[in-house]
N, C-alpha and C positions, 0 to 999 in steps of 0.2 A: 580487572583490578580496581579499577576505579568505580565497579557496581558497589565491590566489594565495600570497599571505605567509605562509600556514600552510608553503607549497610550497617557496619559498624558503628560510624557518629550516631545513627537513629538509634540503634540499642542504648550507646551511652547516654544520648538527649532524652531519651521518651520510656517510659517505667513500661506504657501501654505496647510500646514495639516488643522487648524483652517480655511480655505477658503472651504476648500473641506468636512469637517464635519459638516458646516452649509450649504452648498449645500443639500447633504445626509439627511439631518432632514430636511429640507423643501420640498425635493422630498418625503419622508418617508409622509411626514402631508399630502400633495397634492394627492398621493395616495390614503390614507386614509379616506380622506374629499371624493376625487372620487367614491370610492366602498361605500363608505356611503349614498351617493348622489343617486348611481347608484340602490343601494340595495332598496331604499324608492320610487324610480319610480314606476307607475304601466303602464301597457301598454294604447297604446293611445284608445281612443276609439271615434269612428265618432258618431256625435249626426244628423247630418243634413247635406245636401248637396246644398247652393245656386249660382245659381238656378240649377236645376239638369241636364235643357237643354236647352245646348245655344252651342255658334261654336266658330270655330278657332278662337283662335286673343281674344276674350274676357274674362274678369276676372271670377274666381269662387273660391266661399269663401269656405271653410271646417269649419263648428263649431263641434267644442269638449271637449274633456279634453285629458289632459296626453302627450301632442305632443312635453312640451320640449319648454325653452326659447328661444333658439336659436338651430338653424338646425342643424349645425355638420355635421353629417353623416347621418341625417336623409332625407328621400324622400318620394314623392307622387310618387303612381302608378295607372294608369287609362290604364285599359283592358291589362293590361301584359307590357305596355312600361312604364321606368321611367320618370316623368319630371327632364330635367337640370336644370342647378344651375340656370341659367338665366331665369328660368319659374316661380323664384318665388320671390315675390311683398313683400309678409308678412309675416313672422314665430312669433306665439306668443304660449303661454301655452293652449291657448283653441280656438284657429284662424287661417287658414292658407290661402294667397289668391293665386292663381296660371294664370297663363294666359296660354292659352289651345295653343298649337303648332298646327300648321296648319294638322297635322300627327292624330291628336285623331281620337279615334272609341268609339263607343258602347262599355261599359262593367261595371267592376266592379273598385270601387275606394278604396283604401286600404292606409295608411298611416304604412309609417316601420320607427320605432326609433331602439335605439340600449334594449328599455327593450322590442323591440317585434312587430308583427304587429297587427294593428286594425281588429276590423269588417269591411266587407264590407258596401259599400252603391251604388247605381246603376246611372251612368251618361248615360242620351242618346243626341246624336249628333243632332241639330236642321234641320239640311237638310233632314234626315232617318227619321222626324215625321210629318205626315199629320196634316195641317192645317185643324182647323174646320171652314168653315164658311156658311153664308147660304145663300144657293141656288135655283134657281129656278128649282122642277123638272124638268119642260119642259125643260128646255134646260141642266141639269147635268144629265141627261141617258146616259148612254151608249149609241151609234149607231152605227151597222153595214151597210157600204158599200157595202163592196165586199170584198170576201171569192178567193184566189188563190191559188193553182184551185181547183175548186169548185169540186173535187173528190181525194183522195189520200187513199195509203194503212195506215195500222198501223204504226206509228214510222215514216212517211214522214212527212214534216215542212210544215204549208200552214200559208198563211200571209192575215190576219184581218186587213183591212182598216176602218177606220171610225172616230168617234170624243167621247171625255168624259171617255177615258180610262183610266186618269189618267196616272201624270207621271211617278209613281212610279205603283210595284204591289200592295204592302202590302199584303191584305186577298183577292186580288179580284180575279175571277177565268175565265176560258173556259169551257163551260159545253156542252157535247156531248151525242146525243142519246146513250144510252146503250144499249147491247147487250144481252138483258135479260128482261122480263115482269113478272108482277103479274096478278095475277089472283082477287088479294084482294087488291083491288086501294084503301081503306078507310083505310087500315093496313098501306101501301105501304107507305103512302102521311105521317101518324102519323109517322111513324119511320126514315123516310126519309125529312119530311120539303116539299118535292116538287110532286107537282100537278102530271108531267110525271116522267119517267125514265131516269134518267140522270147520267153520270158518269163526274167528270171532269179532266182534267191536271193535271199530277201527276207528281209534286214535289222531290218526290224519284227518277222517272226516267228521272229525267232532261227534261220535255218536254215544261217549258218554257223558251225561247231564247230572247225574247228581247220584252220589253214593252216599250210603250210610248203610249202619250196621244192620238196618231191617228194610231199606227200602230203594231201589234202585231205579234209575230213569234211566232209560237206554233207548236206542233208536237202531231197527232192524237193517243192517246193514247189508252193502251190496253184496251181490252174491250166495245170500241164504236162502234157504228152500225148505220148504214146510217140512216136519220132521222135531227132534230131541232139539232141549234146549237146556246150557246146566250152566250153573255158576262157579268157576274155580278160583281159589284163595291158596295163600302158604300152606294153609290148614288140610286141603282135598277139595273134593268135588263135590257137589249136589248131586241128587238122584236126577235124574233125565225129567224133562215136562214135555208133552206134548205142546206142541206151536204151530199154526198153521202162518204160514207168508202169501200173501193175496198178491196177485201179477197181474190186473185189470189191461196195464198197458202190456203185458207179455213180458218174456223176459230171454238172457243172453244165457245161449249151453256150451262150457267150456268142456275140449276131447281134446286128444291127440296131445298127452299131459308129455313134457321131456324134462329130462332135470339138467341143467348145467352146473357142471363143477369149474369156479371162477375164480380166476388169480388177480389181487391186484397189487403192484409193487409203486414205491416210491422211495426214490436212492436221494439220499443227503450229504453233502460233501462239504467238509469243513477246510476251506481256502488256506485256512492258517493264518490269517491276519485280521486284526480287530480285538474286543472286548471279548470275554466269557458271556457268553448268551445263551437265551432258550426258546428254543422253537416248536413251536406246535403244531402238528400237522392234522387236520380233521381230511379222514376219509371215507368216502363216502360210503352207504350200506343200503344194498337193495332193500328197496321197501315189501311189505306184503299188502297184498288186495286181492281180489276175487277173483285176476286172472295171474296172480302170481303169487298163490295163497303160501308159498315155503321159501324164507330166503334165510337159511341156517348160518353162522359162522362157523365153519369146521377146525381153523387153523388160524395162528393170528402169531406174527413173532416182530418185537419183542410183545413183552405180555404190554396191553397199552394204558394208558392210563384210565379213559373210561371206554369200556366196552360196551354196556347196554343207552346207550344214545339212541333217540330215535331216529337220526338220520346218520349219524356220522360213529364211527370207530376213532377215538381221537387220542394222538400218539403224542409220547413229548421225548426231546431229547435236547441234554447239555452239552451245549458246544463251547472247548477252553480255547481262547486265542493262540495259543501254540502248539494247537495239532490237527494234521494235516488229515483226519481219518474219514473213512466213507461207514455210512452203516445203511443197509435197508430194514425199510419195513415193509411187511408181506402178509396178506391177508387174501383166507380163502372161503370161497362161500357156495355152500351148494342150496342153488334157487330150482325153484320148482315152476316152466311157465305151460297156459296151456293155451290151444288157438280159443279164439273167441268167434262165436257167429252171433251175431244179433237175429233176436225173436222179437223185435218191437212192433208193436200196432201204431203207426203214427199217430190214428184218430185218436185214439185212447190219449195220448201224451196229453199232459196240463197244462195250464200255464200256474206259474208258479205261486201256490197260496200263502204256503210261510215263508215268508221275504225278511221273517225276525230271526231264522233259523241261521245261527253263525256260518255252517257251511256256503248256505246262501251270499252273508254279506265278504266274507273273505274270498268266494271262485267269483265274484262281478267286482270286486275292485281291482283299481288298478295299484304296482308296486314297481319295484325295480327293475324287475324283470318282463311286465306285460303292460305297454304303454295305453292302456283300454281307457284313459283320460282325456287321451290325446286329442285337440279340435280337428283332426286330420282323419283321425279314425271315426271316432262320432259322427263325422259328414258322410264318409264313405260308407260306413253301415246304415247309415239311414235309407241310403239311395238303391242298397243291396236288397234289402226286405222288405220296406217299402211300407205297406200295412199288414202284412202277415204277423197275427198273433200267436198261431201253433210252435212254441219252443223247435220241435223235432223243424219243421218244413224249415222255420228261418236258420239252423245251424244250417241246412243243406243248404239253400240259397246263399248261406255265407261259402259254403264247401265248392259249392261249384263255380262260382264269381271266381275263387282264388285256382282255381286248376284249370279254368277257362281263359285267365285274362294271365296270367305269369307264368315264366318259364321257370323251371328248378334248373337252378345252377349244380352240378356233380359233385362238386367241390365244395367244402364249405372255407367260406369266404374267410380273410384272415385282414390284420389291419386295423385303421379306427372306420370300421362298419356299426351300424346299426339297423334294426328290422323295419326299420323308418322308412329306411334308405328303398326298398323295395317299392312304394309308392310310388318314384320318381322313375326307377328305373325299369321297374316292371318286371323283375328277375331276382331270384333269391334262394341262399339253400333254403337244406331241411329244419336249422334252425330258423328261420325266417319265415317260413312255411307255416310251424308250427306254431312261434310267439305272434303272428301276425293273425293266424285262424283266433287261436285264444283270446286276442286283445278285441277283433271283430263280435264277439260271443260274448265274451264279456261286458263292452259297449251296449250291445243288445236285450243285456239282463239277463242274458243264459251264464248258468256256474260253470266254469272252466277252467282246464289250466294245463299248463303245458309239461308233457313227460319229456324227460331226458333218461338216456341209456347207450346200450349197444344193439346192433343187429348183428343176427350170428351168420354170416356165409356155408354155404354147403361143405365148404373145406373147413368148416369151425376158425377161420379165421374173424374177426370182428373190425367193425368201423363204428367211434360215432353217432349218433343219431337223435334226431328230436321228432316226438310227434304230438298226442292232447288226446286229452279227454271231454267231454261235457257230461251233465248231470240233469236228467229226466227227474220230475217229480215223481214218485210209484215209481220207475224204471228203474234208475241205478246211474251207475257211470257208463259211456258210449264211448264206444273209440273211435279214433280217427286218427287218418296219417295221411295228412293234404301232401305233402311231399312226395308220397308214393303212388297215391291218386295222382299227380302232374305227373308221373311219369321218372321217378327217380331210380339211376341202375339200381335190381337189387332180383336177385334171383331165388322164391321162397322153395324149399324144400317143394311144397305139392304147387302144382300149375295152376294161376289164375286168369281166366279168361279174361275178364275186365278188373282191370285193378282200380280205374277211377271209381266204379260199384261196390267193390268189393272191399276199399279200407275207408269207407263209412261205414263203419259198423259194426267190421269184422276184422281179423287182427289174427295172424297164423302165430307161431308159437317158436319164431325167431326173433321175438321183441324182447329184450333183458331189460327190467326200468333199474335204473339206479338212483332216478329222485321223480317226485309227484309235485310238483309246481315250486317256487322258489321258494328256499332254504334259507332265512333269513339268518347267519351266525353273529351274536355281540361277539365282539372283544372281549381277552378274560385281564387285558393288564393293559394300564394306561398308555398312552405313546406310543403304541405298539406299530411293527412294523406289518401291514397285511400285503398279503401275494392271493389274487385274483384270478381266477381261471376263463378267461372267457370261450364258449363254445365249446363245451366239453360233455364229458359224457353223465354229468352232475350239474345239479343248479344252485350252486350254491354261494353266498357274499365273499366267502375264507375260505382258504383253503390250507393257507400256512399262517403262521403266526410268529414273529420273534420280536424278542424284548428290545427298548429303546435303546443298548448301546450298539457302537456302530459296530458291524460283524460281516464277512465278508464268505457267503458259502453260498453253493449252487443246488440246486434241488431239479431231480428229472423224475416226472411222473411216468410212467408206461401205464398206456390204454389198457380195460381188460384183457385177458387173455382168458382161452377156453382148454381147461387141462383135460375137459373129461365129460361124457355126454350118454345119459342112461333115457331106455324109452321105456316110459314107466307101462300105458296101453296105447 
């Protein structure tokens, strides 16, 4: 009471106090009114996107809700970059029109107020999209000219002359006699789509350099063998060219071809409690190479968002804070794998002349997954090899240090581990085995990099597994499974007398890979919440994904399974 009447005489004595007390209650209302305002927003959310693909410089509307009368502090964001203030035309409660900066890419488009950001929606760039239009086959085939030169080793660049390539790649490929036959051409043809044996240009290892609609730079990939060589497009195929593949250092004969038919699930389960959120789940997708030249999607439920990824099938689904529901997703793949024997000449092997060759500089670096940086690893490989400059001899010299000097734990380890950790203790699984050979190889300038998969059991049961490859100049990719060389349980279909011999090299046709060295996944939406998988039968950053509010659901992945198992010869 007595603040009070202090409080009052001041109004009455001082014009300045009664100025500044009706400031104070209009700031107090404004406030007020704000968080009232603010609290009644709901987050924006994208209903459509027009048109979804168009290019620089032209307008594109956003229809929605919740965007907010006027902009403030809110933005568009298209594939990770913000539009400025000056990119935009229209801000209304359920409209937003933007003009696209000469800068845009491919990606996801997301609108962020201050109650939150939207769902995605997907913009693509009009120049990155084939036109349709029609044509005459006779004249939209492919055709080859001439092949330079007209003989090269594995991994050498040769340049396809001709017309109808297309300016871009998109899907279209190099297809190379393969280094491998059936004996069952009526199996061969069903599983594979094509009449002969054919491998193509493989993506993973950087072996296309440069397209255009008349001139092609490609690099003969593992696994080819003198024989047809054609170019296929939307449009068809080229006529066949002869090609010869030179194997100085010898080369690997893959037999005893099996096909597995492979399930993999992952159950999602909505707690019931939390915000409306969206989750993403990237799953993983056998790769193809020379020794597991077919890995088909046959089945896929629900339909997913993007299918053709190069490593991943990636599934989305909306989860509402008030429902308590389970959903799987399920995808099935029939892979084609075959044993591999190494035919290498040691002497022959190179030491490595293109060190500009991107395959090169990306299998000797080091990344998240192969610590080949490390001052630990660098000392320890130094002391392994010593002055040995033949590529082949120092991978063994690395190969046998690590099966002579550690034990393979059975188990693979679980916990806060690392492949580090093997140094100190002298013991490590098959992951450890694996990312440790690679980081050793790598260290040394040899290209390498670590497979992850499953191994199939005699009773088609599967576990788990990690093993490597490296990369011979003229040679190709070698395998190796230091794990199994030290002596890890694993009992292959046919007897091997020496297994520390015998998985340098060589690789039976119980190996499934489900990724080729680490999978680096961006984020597709800011704040996002990421779920990790460590040790699994994938190498990959992400595995799930959900949006910034808070959301409370469980997710159980189940290991491959093996539903079905044909012997091709």
């Amino acid at each position: 009471m007595k603040f009070l009447r202090l409080y009052l005489q001041l109004l009455k004595k001082y014009p300045l106090a009664r100025l500044l007390s009706l400031a104070g209650i209009l700031l107090l209302a404004f406030a007020f009114t704000s968080l009232a305002r603010h609290s009644s927003r709901k987050r924006p959310e994208i209903l459509s996107l027009m048109p979804p693909v168009s290019s620089p410089g032209e307008t594109v509307i956003i229809y929605g809700e919740n965007f907010g009368s006027e902009r403030f502090d809110s933005f568009v964001e298209i594939s990770g970059s913000r539009i400025t203030s000056s990119g935009y035309s229209l801000w209304t409660d359920n409209q937003i029109r933007i003009v696209l900066p000469q800068t845009v890419e491919d990606g996801l488009v997301t609108v962020h107020t201050s109650s939150g950001n939207s769902n995605p929606s997907f913009f693509a760039k009009q120049s990155g999209i084939p036109v349709a239009v029609r044509q005459n086959p006779r004249t939209s085939l492919p055709v080859i000219k001439s092949i330079e030169p007209a003989s090269a080793e594995p991994g050498d660049t040769i340049v396809i002359t001709g017309a109808n390539f297309g300016n871009v790649r998109g899907t279209s490929q190099v297809y190379f006699s393969a280094n491998r036959s059936y004996t069952n051409a009526a199996a061969a043809q069903k599983l594979t789509g094509q009449a002969g044996v054919y491998i193509s240009a493989n993506e993973m290892d950087f072996d296309y350099e440069y397209w255009s609609d008349s001139e092609l730079h490609v690099r003969v990939p593992d696994g080819a063998a003198t024989g047809s060589l054609y170019v296929q497009t939307a449009n068809g195929m080229s006529r066949n060219q002869l090609f010869t593949v030179e194997y100085k250092a010898g080369r690997s004969s893959y037999s005893s071809s099996r096909v597995y038919v492979v399930q993999v699930n992952a159950d999602i389960e909505n707690r019931g409690q939390g915000q409306d959120s969206r989750i993403t789940l990237y799953i993983p997708r056998p790769p193809v190479c020379a020794s597991q030249p077919v890995a088909n999607l046959t089945e896929v439920s629900p339909e997913p968002l993007i299918k053709n990824d190069l490593h991943d099938i990636i599934q989305q689904i909306d989860i509402s804070g008030g429902n308590g529901s389970k959903q799987r997703f399920s995808q099935v793949f029939a892979v084609e794998v075959y044993a591999v024997t190494s035919g290498i000449d040691s002497r022959q092997v190179k030491r490595y002349s293109d060190r500009q060759r991107l395959l090169y500089s990306m299998f000797t670096s080091s990344d998240s997954c192969v610590p080949s940086s490390n001052p630990a690893i660098i000392q320890l490989v130094q002391s392994v090899v010593g002055r040995e400059k033949n590529p082949y001899r120092q991978a063994k010299l690395i190969y046998e240090y690590l099966i002579e000097n550690f034990t393979v734990y059975q188990e693979v380890r679980a916990g806060n581990v690392t492949v580090l950790d093997m140094l100190e203790q002298n013991y490590g699984d098959a992951y450890d085995f694996s990312v440790m050979f690679t980081a050793l190889c790598r260290a040394a300038g040899i290209p390498a990099l670590p497979v992850s998969g499953i191994l199939v059991e005699d009773n088609a049961t599967t576990r788990n597994h990690w093993w490597a490859e490296v990369y011979f100049e003229g040679y190709g990719w070698f395998p190796v499974d230091p794990a199994l060389g030290a002596g890890l349980n694993f009992a292959p279909q046919q007897e091997i007398a020496n297994k520390a011999e015998f998985y340098f090299g060589n690789m039976d046709n119980q190996h499934i890979i489900f990724s080729r060295g680490w999978t680096q996944i961006k984020p597709s939406l800011l704040n996002s919440k990421i779920v990790y998988r460590p040790r699994t039968y994938a190498l990959q950053s992400v595995w799930e994904e959900a949006s910034d509010s808070m959301l409370n659901y469980s997710s159980l992945w189940n290991n491959p399974t093996i539903i079905g198992i044909e012997q091709i010869h």
